[in-house]
N, C-alpha and C positions, 0 to 999 in steps of 0.2 A: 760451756763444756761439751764436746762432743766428740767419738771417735773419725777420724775421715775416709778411711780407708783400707783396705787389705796393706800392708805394707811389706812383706815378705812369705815366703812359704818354702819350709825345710823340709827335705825329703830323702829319704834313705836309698840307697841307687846298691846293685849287686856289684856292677864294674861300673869304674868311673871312668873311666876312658875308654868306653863302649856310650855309655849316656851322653858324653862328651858333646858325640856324633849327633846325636838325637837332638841338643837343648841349644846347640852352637850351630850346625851342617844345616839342619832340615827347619827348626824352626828360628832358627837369626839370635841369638840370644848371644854376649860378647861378656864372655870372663874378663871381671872385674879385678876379682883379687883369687889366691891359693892358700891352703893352710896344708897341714899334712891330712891324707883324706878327706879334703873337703876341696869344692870349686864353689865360688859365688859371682853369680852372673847378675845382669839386668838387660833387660831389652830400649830399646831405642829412645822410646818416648817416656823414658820415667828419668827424674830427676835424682830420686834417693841411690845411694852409693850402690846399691844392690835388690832383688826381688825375688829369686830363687837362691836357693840351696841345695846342693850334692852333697850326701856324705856319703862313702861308703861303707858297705856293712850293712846287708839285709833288703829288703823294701818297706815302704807307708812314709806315714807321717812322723817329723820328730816333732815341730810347733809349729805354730801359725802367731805373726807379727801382724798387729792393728796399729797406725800411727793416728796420736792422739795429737786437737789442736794444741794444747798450751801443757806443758810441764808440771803445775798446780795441779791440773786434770788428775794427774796420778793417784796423788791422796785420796783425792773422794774414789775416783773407781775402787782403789782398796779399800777404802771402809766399806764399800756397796757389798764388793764381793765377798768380804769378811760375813758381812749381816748376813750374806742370802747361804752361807754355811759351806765357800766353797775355799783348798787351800791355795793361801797367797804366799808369793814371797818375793823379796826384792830383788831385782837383778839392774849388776852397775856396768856400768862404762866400762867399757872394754871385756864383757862377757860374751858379746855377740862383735863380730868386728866393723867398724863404723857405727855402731848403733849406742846411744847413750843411756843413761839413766830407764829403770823403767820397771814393771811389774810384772810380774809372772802369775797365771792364774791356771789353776788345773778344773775344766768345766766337767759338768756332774757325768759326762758324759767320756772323762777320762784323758779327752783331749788337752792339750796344752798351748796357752793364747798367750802371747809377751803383750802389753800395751808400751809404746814408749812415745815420744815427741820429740829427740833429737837423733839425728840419722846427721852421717856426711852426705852434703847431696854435692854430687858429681855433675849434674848439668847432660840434657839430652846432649843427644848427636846431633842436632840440630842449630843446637844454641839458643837463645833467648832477643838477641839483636838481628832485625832481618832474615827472618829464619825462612830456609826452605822450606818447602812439602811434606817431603821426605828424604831421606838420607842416601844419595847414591850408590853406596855401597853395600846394601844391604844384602843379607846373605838367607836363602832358601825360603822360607813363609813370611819374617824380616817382623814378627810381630812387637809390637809397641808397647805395650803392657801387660802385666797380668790383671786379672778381672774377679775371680772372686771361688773359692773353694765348695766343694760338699763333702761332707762328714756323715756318717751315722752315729745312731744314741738308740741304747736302750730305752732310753725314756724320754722321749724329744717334747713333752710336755714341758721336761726340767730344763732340758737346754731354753726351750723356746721363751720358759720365764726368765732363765739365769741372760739372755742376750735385750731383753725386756727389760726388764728391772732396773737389772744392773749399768748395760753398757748402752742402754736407750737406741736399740736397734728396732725396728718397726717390721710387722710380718707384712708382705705383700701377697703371696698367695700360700694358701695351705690346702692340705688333702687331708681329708677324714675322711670315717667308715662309714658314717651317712651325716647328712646337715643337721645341725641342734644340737643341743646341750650334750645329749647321749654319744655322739659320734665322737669317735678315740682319733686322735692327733697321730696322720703318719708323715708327715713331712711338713717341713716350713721352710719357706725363703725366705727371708730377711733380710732388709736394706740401714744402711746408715749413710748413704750419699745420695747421689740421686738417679743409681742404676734400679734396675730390676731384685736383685740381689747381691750381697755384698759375701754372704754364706747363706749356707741351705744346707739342712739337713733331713734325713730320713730314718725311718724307725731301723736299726740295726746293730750290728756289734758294737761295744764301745769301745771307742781309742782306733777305728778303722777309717780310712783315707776313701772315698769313692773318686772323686776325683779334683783335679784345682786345673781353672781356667785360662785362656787368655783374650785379650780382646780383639776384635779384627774391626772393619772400617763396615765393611756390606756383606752381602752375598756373594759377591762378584769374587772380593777376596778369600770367602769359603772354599766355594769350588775349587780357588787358584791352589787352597793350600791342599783340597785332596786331590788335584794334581802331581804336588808335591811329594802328598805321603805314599804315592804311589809309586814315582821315580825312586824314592826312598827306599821301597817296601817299608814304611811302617805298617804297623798293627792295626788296621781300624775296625772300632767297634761297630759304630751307628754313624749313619750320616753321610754323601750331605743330605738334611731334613730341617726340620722346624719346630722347636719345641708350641705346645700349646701353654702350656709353665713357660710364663714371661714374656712370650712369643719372640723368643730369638731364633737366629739360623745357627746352625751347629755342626760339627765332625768332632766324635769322640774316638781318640785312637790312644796307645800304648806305648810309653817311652820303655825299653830296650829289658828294663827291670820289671815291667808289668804293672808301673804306676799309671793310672789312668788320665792321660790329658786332655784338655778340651779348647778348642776354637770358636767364640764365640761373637755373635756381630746382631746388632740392629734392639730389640725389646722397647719396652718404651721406659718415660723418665717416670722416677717418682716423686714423693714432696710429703713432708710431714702430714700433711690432711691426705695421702691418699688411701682409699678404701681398701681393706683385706679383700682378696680375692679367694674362693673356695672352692675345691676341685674332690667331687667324691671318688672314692676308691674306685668303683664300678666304670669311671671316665678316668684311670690315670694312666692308663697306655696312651689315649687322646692330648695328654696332660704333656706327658714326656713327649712322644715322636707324635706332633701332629698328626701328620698327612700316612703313614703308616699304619699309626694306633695300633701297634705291635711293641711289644717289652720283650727282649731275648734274655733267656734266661742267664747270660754273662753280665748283662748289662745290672743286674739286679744282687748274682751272687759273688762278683771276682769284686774282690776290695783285698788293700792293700796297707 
């Protein structure tokens, strides 16, 4: 039984065809399907029918989709999540479009997580027999997947057990207020495959969005994309730089509604026996923007 992956991530957009520009023009992303105010896209290299969601109406987060290995899985996560006192509830086939059977969990943190195990999978652009590189046609940053979300929580204690406990996610590095027992929990990363992190969250509002990721090949490809977001003009926040958290390379910039996105390439792998990593307060501008060791204050207070 185990979770595998981020599987989709819904997000609230002010103009949808302003963001269009943003999630299609500038980072390659190719409208899959339409509803009425909604676009569902996926990028290149993902196999499931879809990875992002547009709705309009507003900015943040509506939920976050985990796909689970096997269908069985389901039951037990909701008993788990039942136990650990958080609300469940079912959701079927045909509530999300492509996406089948599956659970809905609201974490103590306000946030909202579907787990499910059947998706339509559409197949890369690539294909599976003799597969290119990559896809000729790709369009503006041309990114491949998406990678992994951050959330805030009031009480990231709670979340960090309820992802624990529950859905058997593993912390890889965290940040407290000093080392030992005494030191208060302000951020956790969190792996269920064998990235860096799969979510990470940080001590702060509940039910607020900081930002959801994607993944890129190297550095090489960073740079190309704040090239990109330059011809663009998008928004960027930080970056390009190096997280000491994870130690990936990064450009954090702004899709058109002020949700915060992220480009992300290289970290290292993890594995059931890898060791927690701990990052005190006093080191987490070092933690966040390596080579800076600077934290601006947007970086910390615009969530969405």
């Amino acid at each position: 039984m185990s979770v595998m992956r981020l599987g989709y991530v819904h997000t609230r957009v002010t103009d949808l065809a302003e963001s269009l520009k943003h999630y299609h023009e500038t980072l390659g992303m190719q409208v899959v399907a339409e509803e009425p105010g909604k676009v569902f896209l996926k990028a290149w290299d993902e196999y499931d029918h879809h990875s992002v969601v547009l709705e309009e109406g507003g900015v943040g987060l509506v939920k976050l989709g985990y796909k689970v290995e096997r269908s069985a899985d389901l039951e037990d996560y909701e008993k788990r999540a039942q136990q650990f006192g958080v609300l469940t509830e079912r959701m079927s086939k045909g509530d999300n479009l492509a996406v089948g059977d599956g659970v809905r969990l609201v974490l103590p943190s306000d946030h909202v997580v579907e787990l499910y195990a059947d998706v339509e999978q559409t197949g890369t652009a690539t294909g599976v027999l003799n597969p290119e590189a990559w896809p000729r046609d790709l369009v503006g940053v041309g990114v491949p997947r998406i990678d992994h979300t951050l959330i805030t929580a009031e009480d990231p204690v709670a979340v960090e057990r309820f992802f624990s406990e529950v859905l058997d996610f593993r912390a890889s590095e965290r940040v407290v207020t000093e080392p030992g027992e005494d030191g208060d929990l302000l951020g956790s990363w969190m792996f269920c495959s064998n990235t860096p992190h799969d979510i990470a969250f940080i001590k702060g509002p509940n039910g607020k969005l900081h930002h959801f990721a994607y993944q890129l090949a190297d550095w090489s490809e960073i740079l190309r994309a704040g090239d990109l977001f330059a011809m663009d003009d998008v928004s960027v926040d930080v970056g390009p730089t190096r997280h000491g958290i994870t130690r990936g390379t990064t450009i954090y910039f702004f899709d058109p509604s002020g949700n915060r996105n992220e480009v992300f390439a290289g970290g290292y792998m993890t594995f059931p026996d890898f060791p927690t990593i701990t990052w005190t307060a006093d080191e987490l501008a070092k933690g966040i923007f390596y080579i800076g060791r600077e934290l601006n204050e947007r970086f910390t207070s615009v969530l969405t």
